[in-house]
C-alpha positions in Angstrom: 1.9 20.3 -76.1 3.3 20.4 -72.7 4.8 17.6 -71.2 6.7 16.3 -68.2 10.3 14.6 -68.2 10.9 11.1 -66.7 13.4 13.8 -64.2 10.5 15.8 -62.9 8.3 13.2 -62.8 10.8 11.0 -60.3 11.6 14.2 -58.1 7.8 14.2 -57.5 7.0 10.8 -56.6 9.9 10.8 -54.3 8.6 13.7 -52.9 5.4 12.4 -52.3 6.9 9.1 -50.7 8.8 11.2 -48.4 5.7 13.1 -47.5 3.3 9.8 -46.7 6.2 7.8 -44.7 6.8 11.0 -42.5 3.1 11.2 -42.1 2.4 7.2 -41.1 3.5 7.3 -37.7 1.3 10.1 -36.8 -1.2 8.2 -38.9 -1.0 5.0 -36.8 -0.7 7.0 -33.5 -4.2 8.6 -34.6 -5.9 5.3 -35.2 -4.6 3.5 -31.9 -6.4 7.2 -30.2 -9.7 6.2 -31.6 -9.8 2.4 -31.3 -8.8 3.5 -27.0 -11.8 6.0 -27.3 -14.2 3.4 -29.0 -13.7 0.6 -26.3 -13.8 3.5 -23.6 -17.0 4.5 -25.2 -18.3 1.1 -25.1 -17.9 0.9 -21.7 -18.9 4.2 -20.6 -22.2 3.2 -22.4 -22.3 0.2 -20.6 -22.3 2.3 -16.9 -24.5 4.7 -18.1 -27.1 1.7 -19.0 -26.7 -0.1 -15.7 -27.0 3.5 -13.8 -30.3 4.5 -16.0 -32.1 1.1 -15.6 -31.1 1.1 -11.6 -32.9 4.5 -11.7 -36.1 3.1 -13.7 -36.2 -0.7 -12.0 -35.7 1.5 -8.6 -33.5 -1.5 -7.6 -30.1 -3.1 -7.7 -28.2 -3.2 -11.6 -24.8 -4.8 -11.6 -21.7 -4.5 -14.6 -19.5 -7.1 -13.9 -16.7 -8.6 -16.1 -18.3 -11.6 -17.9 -16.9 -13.4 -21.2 -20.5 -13.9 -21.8 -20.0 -12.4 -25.5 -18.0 -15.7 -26.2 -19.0 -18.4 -23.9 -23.0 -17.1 -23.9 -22.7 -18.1 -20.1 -24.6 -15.4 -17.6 -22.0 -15.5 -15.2 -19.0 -12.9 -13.7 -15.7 -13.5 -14.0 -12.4 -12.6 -14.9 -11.7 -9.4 -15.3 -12.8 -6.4 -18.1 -10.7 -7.3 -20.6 -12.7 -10.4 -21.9 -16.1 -8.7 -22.0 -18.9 -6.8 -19.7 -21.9 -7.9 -18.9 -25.1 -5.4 -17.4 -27.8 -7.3 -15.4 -30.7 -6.5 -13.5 -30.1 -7.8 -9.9 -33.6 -9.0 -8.8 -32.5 -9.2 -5.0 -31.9 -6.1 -4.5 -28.8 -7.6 -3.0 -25.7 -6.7 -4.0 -24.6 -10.3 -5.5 -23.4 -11.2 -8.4 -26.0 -13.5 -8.8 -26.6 -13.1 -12.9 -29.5 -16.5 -13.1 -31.9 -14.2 -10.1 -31.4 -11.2 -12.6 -32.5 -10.7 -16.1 -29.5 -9.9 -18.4 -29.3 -6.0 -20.0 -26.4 -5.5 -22.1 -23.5 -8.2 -23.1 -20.3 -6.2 -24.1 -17.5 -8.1 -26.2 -14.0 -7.3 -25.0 -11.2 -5.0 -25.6 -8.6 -5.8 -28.6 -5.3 -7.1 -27.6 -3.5 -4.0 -27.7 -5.7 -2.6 -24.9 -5.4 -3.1 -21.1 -8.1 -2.7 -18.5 -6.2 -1.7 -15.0 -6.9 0.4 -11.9 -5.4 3.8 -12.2 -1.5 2.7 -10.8 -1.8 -0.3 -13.4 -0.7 -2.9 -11.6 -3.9 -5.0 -11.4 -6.4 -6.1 -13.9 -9.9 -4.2 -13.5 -12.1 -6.7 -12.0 -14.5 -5.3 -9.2 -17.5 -5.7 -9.8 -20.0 -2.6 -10.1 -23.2 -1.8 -8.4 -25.7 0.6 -9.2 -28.3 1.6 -6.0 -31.9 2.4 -7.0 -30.5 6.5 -6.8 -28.2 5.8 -9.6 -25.3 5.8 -7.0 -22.1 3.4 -7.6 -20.8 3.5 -4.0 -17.0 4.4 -4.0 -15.4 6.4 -6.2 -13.3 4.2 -8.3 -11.1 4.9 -12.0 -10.3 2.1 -14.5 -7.4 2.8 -16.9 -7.7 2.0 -20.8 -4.0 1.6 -22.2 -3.6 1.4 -26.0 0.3 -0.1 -27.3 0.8 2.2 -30.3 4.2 1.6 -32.3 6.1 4.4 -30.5 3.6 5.6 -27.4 1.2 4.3 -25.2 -2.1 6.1 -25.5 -4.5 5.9 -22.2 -7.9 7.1 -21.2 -9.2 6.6 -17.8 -12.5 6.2 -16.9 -13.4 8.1 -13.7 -17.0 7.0 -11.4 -17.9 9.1 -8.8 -19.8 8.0 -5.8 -23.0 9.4 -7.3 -22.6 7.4 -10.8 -21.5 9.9 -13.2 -19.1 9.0 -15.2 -15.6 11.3 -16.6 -13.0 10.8 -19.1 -9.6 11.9 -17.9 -6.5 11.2 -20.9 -3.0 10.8 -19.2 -4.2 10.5 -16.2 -2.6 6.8 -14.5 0.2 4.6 -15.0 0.0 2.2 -17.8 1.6 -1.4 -17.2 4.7 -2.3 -19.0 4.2 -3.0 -22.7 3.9 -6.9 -22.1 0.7 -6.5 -20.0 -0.9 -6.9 -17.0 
């Protein structure tokens, strides 16, 4: 019968706890990546909803920052870090007027870790976005998604083109200092 000695059995578990705390920061680095990607997703959804329901109402189809996810008030406010709301905007004006439109989407907000700026990150993402009956948002504008990891920050940003489309660019802006916006 072959058996191991208490030795050989020590040398491996000491290997193997070597191995796994060597491997833990790049294991925490690659969950921060995909929470950032997940709320960017959620977002990116979120344009892609109002820009397709502009197209179909053939009017006006607003995302505006709402906390509506926690207060379950219609309204716009704040900025995107509390929470997105999609609405139709039964005007046709380009209001924020949430009560004349009829609510499409409610979008919690983004975990504490993550920031919601303009692309030099020194403002919180705020405006306030309009979709025409083409689908088109206006002016071109980028938010930037920062994610505080242990020993990096992370970012994605979120690029809109005057026409609607929507493009992920990572690296690509300056993240606010590590005690937010």
């Amino acid at each position: 019968m072959v058996a191991f000695s208490l030795v050989e059995l020590s040398v491996v578990l000491v290997l193997l706890t070597l191995g796994l705390v060597l491997a833990a920061p790049d294991l925490s680095n690659a969950f921060a990546n995909r929470q950032l990607e997940a709320v960017v997703g959620r977002f990116q959804s979120a344009l892609n909803l109002a820009r397709s329901e502009s197209i179909k109402r053939n009017h006006v189809v607003t995302l505006c920052p709402s906390r509506m996810s926690v207060d379950r008030q219609p309204r716009c406010g704040g900025g995107y870090a509390q929470g997105w709301l999609v609405f139709a905007n039964a005007g046709r004006g380009l209001v924020q007027d949430v009560e004349e439109g009829a609510v499409l989407g409610v979008f919690a907000g983004v975990p504490g870790a993550i920031t919601v700026t303009n692309r030099n990150g020194n403002q919180s993402a705020q405006d306030i976005i309009h979709f025409a009956p083409d689908g088109s948002a206006g002016a071109p504008r980028t938010l930037l998604f920062c994610r505080y990891a242990a020993r990096q920050i992370n970012n994605l940003s979120l690029v809109i083109n005057g026409v609607g489309r929507t493009s992920l660019v990572r690296n690509w802006g300056r993240c606010p200092a590590a005690e937010g916006v």
